[in-house]
C-alpha positions as CSV (number, residue, x, y, z in Angstrom):
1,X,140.4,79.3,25.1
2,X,140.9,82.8,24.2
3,X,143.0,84.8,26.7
4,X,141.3,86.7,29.4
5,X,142.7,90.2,27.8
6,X,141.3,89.2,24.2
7,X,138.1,87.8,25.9
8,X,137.1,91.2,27.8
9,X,138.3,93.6,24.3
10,X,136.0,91.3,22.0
11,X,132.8,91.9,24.6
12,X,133.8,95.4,24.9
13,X,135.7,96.6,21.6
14,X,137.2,100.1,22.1
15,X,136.8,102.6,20.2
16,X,138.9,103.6,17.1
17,X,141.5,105.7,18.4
18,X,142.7,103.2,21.5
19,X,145.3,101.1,19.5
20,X,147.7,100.4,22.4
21,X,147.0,97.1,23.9
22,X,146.7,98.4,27.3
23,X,144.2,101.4,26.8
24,X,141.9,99.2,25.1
25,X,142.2,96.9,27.9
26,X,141.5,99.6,30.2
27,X,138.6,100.6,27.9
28,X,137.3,96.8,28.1
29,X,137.3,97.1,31.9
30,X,135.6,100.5,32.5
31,X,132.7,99.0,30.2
32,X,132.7,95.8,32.3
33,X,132.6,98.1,35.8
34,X,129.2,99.9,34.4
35,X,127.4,96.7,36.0
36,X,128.3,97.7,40.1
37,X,125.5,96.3,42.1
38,X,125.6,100.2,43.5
39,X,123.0,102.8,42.9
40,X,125.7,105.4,44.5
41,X,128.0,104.9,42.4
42,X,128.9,105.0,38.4
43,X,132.4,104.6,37.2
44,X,133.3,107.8,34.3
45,X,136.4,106.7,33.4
46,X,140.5,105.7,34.1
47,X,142.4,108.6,35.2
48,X,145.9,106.0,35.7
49,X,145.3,102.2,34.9
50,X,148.2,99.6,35.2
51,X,148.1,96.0,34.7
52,X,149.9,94.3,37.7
53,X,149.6,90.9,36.9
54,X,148.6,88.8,33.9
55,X,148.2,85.2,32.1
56,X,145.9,83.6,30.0
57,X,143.4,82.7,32.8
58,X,143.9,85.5,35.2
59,X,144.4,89.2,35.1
60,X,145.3,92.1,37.6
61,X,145.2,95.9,37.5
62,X,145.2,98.8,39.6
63,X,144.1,102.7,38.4
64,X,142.5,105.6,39.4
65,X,138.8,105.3,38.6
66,X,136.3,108.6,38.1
67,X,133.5,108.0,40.2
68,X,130.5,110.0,40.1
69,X,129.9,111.2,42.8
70,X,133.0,110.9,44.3
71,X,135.6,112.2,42.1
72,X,139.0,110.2,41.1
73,X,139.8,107.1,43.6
74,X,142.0,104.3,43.8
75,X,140.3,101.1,42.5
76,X,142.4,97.3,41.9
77,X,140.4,94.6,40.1
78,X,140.9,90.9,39.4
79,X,139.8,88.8,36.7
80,X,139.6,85.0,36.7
81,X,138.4,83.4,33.9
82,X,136.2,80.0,34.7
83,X,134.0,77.7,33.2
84,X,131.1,79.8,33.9
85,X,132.9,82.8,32.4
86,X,135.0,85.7,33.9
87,X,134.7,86.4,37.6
88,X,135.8,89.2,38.7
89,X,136.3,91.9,41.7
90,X,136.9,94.9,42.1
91,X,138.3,97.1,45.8
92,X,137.8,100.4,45.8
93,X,139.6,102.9,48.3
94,X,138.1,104.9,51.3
95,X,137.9,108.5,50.5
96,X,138.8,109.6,54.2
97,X,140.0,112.9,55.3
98,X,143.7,111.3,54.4
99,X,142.8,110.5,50.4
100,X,140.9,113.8,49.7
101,X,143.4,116.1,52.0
102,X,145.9,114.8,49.1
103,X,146.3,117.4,46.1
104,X,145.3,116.1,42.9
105,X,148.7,115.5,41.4
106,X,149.5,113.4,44.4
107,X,147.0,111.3,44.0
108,X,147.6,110.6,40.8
109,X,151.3,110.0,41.6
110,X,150.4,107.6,44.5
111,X,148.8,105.3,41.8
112,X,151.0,105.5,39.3
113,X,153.7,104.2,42.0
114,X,151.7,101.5,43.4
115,X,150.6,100.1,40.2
116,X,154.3,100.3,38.9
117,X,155.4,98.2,42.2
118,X,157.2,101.3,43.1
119,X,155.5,101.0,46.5
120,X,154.5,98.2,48.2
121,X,151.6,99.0,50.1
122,X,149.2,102.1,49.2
123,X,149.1,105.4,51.3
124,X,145.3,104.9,51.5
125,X,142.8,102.7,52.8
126,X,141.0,99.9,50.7
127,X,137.0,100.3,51.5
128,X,134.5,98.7,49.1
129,X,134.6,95.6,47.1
130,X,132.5,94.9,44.2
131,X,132.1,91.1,42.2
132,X,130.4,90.3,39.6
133,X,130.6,87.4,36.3
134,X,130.3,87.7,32.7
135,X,129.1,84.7,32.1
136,X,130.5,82.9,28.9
137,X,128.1,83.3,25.7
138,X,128.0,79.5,24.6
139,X,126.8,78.8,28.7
């Protein structure tokens, strides 16, 4: 079985110029978040995005996800491949009066440290969480 990683880049192959392993990763996974069960909400791209965790049958990551409306917030997913396909789920952070009084930069910075495990829990507030499956084509 392919690795979860190779699975989710050959359902969603990035575009030409993302030749790091990571941003077309990143690329995979903005293209598998366009499917939230949330009318509210559309995802417009990674601002910060980290893998945190990773082997061939599960994967972990944490960024700062455009929302629209909403502007940039804190999102960690999970991926776990099984024999239906890849489940996978995905918290998104509160934008409460703490979050948003933040300046931009800081926000950014907060990410970036938390996905680095620079800090072990995040100065903000985890809100929503999403699931969903790609199921596996041969299923």
């Amino acid at each position: 079985m392919k690795s979860i990683r190779q699975q989710l880049i050959d359902r969603f192959p990035p575009p030409p110029g993302a030749r790091e392993p990571d941003d077309q990763l990143g690329h995979a996974l903005y293209f598998m978040l366009w499917s939230l069960n949330d009318p509210n909400v559309t995802v417009d791209g990674w601002t910060v995005f980290k893998v945190t965790g990773e082997s061939d049958v599960s994967l972990d990551a944490v960024g700062l996800m455009t929302l629209v409306p909403g502007g940039s917030t804190p999102m960690a997913l999970r991926v776990n491949a099984t024999d239906q396909g890849l489940e996978w789920n995905a918290q998104v952070s509160l934008n409460d009066e703490v979050w948003l009084s933040m300046p931009a930069s800081k926000r950014w910075n907060n990410v970036y440290l938390f996905a680095g495990g620079h800090r072990v829990d995040p100065p903000w507030s985890w809100d929503r969480t999403y699931e969903g499956i790609l199921t596996r084509a041969d299923a």
